[in-house]
C-alpha positions as CSV (number, residue, x, y, z in Angstrom):
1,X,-40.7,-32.5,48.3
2,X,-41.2,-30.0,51.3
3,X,-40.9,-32.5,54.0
4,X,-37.7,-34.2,52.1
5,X,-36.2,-30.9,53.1
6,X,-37.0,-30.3,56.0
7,X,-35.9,-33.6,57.0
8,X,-32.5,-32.7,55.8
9,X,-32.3,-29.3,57.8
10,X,-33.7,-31.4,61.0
11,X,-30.6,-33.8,60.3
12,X,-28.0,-30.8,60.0
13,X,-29.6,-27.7,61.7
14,X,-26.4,-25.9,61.6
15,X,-26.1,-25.8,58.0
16,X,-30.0,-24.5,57.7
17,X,-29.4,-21.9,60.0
18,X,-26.6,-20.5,58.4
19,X,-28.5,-20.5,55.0
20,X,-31.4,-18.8,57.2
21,X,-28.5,-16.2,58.3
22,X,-27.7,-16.0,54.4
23,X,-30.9,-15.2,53.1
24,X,-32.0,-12.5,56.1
25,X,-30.5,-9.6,54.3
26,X,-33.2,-10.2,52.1
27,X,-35.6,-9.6,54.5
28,X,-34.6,-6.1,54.9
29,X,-35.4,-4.9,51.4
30,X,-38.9,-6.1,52.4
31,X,-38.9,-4.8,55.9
32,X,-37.9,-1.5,54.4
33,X,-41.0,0.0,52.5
34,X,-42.9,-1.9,55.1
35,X,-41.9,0.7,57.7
36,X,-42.3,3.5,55.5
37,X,-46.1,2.2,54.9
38,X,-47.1,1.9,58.6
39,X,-44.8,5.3,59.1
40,X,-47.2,6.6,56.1
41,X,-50.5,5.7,57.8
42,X,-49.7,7.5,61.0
43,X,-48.6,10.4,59.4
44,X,-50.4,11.0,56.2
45,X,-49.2,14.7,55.7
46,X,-45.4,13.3,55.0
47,X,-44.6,11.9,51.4
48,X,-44.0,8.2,51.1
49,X,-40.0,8.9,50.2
50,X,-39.5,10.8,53.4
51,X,-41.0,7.7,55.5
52,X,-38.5,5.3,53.3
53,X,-35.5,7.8,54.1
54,X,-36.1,7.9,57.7
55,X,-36.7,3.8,57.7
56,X,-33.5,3.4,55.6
57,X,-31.5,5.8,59.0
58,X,-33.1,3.8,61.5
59,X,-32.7,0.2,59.7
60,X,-29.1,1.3,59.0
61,X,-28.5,2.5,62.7
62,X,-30.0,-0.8,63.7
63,X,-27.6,-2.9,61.6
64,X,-24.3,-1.0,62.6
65,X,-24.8,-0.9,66.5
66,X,-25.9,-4.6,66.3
67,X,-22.2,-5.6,65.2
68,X,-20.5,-4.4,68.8
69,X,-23.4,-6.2,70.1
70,X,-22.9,-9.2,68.0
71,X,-19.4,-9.3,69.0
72,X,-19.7,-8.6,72.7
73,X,-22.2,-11.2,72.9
74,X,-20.1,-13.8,71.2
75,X,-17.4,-12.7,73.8
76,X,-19.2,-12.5,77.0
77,X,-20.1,-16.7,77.2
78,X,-16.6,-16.9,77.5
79,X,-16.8,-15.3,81.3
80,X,-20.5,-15.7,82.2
81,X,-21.7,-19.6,81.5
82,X,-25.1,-18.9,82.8
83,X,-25.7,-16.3,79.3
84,X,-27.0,-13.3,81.9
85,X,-24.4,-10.9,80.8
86,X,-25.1,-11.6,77.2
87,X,-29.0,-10.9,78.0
88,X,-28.9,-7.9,79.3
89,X,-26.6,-6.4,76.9
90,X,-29.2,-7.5,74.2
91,X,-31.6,-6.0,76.5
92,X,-30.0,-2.8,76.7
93,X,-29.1,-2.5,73.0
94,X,-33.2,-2.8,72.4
95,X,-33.9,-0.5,75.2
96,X,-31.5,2.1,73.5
97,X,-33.2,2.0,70.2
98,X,-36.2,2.0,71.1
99,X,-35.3,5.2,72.8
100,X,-33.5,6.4,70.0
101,X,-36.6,5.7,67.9
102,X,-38.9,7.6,70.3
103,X,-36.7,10.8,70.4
104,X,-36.2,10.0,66.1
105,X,-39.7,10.6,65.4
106,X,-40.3,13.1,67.9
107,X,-38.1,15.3,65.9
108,X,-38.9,14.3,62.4
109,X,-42.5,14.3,63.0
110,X,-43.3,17.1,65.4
111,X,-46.2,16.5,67.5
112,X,-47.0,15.8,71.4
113,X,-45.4,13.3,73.9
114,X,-48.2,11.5,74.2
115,X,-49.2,11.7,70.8
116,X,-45.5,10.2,69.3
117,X,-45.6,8.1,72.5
118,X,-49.1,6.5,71.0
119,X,-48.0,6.2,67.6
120,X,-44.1,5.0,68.2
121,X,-46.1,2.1,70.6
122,X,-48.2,1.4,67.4
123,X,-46.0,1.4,64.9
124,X,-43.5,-0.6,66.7
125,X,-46.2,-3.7,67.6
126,X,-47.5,-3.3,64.1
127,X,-44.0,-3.2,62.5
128,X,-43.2,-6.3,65.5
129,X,-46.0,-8.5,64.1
130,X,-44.7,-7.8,60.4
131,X,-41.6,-8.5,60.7
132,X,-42.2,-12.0,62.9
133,X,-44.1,-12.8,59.7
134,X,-41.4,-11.8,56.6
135,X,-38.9,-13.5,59.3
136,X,-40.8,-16.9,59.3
137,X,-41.5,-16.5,55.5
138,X,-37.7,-16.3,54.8
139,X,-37.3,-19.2,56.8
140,X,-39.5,-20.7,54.9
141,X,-38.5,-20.0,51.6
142,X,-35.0,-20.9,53.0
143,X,-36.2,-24.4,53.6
144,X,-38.2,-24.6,50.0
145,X,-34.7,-23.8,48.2
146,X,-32.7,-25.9,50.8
């Protein structure tokens, strides 16, 4: 059953990535409380609602600058064939929120540089890992309704 379709999304790869694209959304409302429980283990003072507040700023800030981004990147091949323009805009778009992120819970969370600095590394592989996972189980589950 399984392999029937994935040999359908290997013969039209376009169409399963778009229902991939379709079904990400999805992947935030799981993403979400995931956040606010790895945000909740580092700091354990802080009710679980606060931590899924400042998730919901940061997932929202994420999605609304990724549209310029998604927009200059889809304009940019147009002048640079080789995709290096497009890369480091990516680049710089990740750079700035994982600044942003940094200096975010720095001031909702109080503490010391190297304190935050510890934790927003932590969090941020943890949160990495977790989502790589939900991403491939949409994917997935993408393929099992395909």
């Amino acid at each position: 059953m399984i392999e029937a379709r994935a040999q359908r999304a290997a013969e039209d790869p376009q169409a399963y990535g778009r229902a991939v694209q379709g079904s990400l959304s999805y992947a935030h409302f799981v993403l979400l409380p995931v956040l606010a429980l790895l945000l909740k283990a580092f700091y354990r003072t802080r009710y679980y609602a606060e931590h899924l507040v400042f998730g919901m700023h940061l997932h929202a800030l994420a999605l609304l600058s990724a549209a310029p981004i998604v927009a200059a990147v889809d304009f940019v091949p147009a002048l640079d064939r080789q995709g290096t323009a497009a890369r480091a805009i990516v680049s710089v778009w990740y750079l700035a929120l994982g600044v942003y992120l940094f200096l975010a819970m720095r001031r909702m969370y109080g503490g010391s540089f190297l304190g935050t600095l510890a934790r927003w590394a932590t969090v941020g592989f943890l949160y990495a890992i977790l989502a790589a996972l939900i991403l491939l189980g949409v994917a997935f589950l993408t393929l099992w309704m395909y």
